[in-house]
C-alpha positions in Angstrom: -0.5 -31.0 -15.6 2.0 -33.7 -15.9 2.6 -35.7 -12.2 6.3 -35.1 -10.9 7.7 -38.6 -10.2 8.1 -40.7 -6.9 11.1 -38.3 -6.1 9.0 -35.6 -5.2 7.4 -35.6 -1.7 4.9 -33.0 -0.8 3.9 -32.5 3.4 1.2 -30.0 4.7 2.3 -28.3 8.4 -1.2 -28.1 10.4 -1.4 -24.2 9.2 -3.3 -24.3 6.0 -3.8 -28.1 5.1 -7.0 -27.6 2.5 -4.3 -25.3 0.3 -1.8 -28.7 0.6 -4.6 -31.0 -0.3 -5.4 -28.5 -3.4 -1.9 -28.6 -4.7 -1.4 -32.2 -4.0 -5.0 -33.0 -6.0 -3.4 -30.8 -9.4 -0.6 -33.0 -9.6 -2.0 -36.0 -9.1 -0.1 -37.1 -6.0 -1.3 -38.1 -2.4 -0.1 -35.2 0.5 2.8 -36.8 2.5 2.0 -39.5 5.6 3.2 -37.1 8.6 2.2 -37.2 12.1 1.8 -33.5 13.8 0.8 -33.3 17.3 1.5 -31.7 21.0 2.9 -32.8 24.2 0.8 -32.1 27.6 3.7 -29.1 27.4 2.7 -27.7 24.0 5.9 -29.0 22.7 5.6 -29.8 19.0 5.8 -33.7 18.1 6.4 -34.4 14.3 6.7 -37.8 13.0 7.6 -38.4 9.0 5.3 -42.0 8.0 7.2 -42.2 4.6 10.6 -42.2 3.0 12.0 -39.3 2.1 15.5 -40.0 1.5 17.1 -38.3 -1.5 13.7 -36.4 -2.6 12.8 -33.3 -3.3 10.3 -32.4 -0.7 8.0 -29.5 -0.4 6.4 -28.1 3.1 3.6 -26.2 2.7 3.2 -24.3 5.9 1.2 -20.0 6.6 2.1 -18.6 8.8 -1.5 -18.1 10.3 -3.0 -18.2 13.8 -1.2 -18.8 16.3 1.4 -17.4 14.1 4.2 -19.0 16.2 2.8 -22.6 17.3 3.1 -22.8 13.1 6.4 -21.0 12.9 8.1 -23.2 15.1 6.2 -26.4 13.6 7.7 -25.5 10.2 11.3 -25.7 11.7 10.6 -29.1 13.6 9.5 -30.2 10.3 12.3 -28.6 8.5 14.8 -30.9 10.9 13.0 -34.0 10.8 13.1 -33.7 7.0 17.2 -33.2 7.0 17.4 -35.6 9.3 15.4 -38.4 7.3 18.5 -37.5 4.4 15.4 -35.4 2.6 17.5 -34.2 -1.1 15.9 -30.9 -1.1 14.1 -29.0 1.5 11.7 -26.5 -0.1 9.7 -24.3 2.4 6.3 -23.1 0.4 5.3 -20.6 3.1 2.0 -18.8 0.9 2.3 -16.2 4.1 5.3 -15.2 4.9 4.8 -13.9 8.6 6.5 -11.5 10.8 7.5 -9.5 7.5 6.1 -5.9 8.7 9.4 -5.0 10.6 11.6 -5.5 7.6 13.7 -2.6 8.9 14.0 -0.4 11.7 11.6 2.7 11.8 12.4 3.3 15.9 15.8 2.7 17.6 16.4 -0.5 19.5 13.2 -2.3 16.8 14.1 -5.9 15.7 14.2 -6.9 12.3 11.9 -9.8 12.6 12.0 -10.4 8.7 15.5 -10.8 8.8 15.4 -13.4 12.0 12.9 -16.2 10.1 14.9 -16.1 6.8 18.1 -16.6 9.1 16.2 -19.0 11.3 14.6 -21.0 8.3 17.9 -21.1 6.9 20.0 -22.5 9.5 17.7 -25.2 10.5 17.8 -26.6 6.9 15.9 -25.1 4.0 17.4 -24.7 0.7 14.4 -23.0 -0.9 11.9 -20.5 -0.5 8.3 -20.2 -2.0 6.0 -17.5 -1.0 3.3 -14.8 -2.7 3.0 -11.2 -1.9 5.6 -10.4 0.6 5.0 -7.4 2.4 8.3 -5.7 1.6 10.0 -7.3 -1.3 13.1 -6.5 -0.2 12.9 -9.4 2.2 14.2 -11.9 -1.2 17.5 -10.5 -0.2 17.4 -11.2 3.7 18.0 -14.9 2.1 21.4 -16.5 1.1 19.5 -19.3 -1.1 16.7 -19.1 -3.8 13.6 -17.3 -3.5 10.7 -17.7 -5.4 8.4 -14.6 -5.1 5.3 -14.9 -6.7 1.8 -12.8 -7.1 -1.7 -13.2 -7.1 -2.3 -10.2 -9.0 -2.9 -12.0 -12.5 -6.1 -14.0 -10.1 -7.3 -10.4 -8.8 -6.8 -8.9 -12.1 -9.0 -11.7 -14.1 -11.5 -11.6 -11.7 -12.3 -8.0 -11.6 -11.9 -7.7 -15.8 -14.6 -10.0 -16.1 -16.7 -7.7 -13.5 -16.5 -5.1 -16.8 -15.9 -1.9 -14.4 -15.5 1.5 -16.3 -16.1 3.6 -13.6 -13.6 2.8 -11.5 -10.4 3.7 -9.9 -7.1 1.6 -8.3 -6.3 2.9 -5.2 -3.0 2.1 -3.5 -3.4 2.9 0.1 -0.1 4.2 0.5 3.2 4.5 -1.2 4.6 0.8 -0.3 1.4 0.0 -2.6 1.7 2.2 -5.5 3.7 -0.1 -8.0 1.2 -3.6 -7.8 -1.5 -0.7 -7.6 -0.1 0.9 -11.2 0.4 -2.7 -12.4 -2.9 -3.5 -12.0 -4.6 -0.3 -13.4 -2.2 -0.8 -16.4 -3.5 -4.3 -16.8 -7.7 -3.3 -16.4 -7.2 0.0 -18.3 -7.9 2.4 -15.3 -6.5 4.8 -13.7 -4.7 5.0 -10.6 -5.2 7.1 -7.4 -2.7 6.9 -4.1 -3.5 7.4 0.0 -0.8 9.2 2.6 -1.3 7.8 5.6 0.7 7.7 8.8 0.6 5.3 11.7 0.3 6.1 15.1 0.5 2.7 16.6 0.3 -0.9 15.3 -3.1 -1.6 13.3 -4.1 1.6 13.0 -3.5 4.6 10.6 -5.0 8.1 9.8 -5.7 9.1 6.4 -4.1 12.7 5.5 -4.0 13.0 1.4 -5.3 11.4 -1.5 -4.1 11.9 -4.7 -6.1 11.4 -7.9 -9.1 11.8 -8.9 -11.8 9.4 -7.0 -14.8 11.0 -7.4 -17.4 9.2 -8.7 -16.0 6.2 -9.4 -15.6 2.9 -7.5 -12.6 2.6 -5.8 -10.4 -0.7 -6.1 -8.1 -0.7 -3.2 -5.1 -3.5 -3.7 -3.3 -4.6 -0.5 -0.8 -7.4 0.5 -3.0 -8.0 3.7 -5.7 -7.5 5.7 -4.9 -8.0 9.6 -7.6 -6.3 12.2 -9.5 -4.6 8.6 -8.8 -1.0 11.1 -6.9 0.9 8.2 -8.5 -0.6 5.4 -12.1 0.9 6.8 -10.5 4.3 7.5 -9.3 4.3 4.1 -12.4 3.7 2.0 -14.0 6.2 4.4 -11.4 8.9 3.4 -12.0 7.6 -0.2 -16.2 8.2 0.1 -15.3 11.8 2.3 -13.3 12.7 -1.1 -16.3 11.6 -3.4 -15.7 8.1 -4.2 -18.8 5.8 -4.8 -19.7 3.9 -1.5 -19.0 0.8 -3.5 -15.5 -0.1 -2.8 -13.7 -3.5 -3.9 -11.2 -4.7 -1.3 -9.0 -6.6 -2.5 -6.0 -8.6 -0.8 -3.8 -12.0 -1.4 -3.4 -12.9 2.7 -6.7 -12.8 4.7 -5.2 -12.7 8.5 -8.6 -11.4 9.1 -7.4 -11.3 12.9 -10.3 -10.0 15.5 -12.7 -7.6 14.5 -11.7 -7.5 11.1 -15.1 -9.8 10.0 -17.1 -7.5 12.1 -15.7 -4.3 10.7 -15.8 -5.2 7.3 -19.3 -6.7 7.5 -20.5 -3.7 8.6 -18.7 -1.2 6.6 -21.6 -0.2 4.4 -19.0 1.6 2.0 -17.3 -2.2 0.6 -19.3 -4.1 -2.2 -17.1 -7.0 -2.0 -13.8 -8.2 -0.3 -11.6 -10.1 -2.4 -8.9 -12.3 -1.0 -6.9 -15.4 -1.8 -7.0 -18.6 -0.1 -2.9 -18.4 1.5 -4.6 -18.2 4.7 -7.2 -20.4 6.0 -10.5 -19.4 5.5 -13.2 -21.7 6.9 -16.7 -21.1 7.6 -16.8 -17.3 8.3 -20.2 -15.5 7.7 -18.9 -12.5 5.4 -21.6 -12.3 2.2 -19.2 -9.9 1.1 -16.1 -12.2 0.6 -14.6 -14.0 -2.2 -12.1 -16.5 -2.2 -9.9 -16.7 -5.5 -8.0 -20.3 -5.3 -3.9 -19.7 -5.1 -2.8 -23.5 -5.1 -2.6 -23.3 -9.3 -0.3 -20.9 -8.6 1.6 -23.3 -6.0 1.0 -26.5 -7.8 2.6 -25.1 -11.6 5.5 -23.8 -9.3 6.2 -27.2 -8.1 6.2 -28.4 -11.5 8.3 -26.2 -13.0 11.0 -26.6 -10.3 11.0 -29.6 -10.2 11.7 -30.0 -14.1 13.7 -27.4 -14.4 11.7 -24.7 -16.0 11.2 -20.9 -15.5 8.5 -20.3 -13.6 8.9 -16.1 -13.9 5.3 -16.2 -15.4 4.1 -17.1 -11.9 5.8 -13.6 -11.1 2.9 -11.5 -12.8 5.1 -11.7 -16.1 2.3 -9.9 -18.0 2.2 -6.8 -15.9 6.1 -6.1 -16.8 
């Protein structure tokens, strides 16, 4: 891949730096000189060590734990770079948080998805870079360009080269049923979809599943896997209805937030859990786990904007 020149200017917020150092590696370019630390208060402290004046620079910055120590470290970093007479602020946010109350299901709810992309916006970025959103209606909570991409051409080359016949894509529930048809459509299999409801946060009750599972290994496709509470319930649902206890879990953003590691460790029913590396994901003991690499993804994005080119590919192209 061809290096961008000196006019592009890449910085890593303190969320997921191994992904920046990734991106930065592909192109050939050192990670931007930037100084990120706390007061005694917990006040955020960011320092830019280089010019950036009239270059297009690119944060990458999840929006993993603590979820809101990275949030607001993003905007201080999104000022400091306006203020340093930065050309271009683009935000590559690989985990777009706070994007499960992207509309009001119970009176007096925020709409938390709408409050970053106005937040983000108003404190200076011109453009948006993020996989998998959890709605994807949220592209039109902005007012400038968003660049939605997918990991499901990763997930999809791994498991064709697994060779599985006897298998089955399962969305979990409706929100999942389109990336779950794209994906069957793309390794030849068919498709199967979960009812659920939700009783509170993080934890859902299986009521129907419809399509035929039994006897065949279920591929469950999700945007994310938070506490692991629903996924679990689901591939039990999926064994009760005849499905082989050998279940591939597969997700682009790993929150993985407590017990998740314990529960899907010990969920006899899950072969493997494959995930991308959006989020952080250092040194946990899960034999089970896989880690496809998204900063390819990232890097050829970077590339392409910055000279100009169409990066729908990066979109899943070859599922349309």
């Amino acid at each position: 891949m061809k290096r961008p020149g000196d006019d592009v200017k890449i910085f890593s917020g303190s969320s997921n730096p191994r992904l920046a150092q990734d991106v930065c590696r592909l192109l050939g370019m050192q990670l931007g000189e930037a100084k990120l630390s706390r007061f005694q208060s917990g006040e955020v402290y960011v320092g830019i060590n280089e010019s950036v004046r009239g270059a297009d620079v690119y944060v990458i910055q999840s929006f993993s734990h603590p979820v809101n120590d990275h949030f607001v470290e993003l905007m201080v970093m999104i000022d400091a770079l306006k203020r340093s007479s930065a050309g271009m602020i683009n935000v590559i946010a690989p985990y777009y948080g706070y994007a499960r109350q992207e509309k009001q299901d119970a009176p007096r709810e925020p709409i938390t998805a709408k409050m970053v992309a106005d937040v983000l916006t108003t404190v200076g970025a011109e453009r948006i870079i993020t996989m998998d959103l959890h709605a994807a209606a949220i592209q039109g909570f902005f007012n400038i360009p968003v660049d939605h991409m997918t990991s499901l051409d990763l997930i999809a080359d791994y498991l064709r080269k697994k060779n599985l016949k006897d298998a089955v894509v399962v969305s979990p529930d409706a929100g999942r049923a389109k990336t779950a048809e794209r994906l069957a459509t793309y390794l030849d299999l068919p498709v199967a979809l979960m009812n659920k409801r939700r009783p509170k946060h993080n934890e859902a009750e299986i009521t129907h599943v419809i399509g035929d599972v039994k006897d065949k290994i279920p591929i469950i496709i999700e945007d994310m896997i938070d506490t692991g509470g629903t996924i679990v319930k689901v591939i039990e649902g999926l064994v009760e209805n005849g499905a082989r206890p050998e279940a591939i879990l597969c997700a682009t953003h790993a929150l993985f937030s407590s017990p998740a590691v314990e529960r899907l460790n010990d969920a006899a029913a899950i072969s493997e859990v494959v995930v991308t590396d959006t989020m952080p994901i250092q040194d946990l003991q899960m034999p089970k786990l896989r880690v496809l690499s998204a900063a390819p993804l990232f890097a050829e994005a970077i590339h392409r904007i910055h000279n100009n080119r169409s990066i729908s590919k990066l979109f899943g192209e070859s599922f349309r």
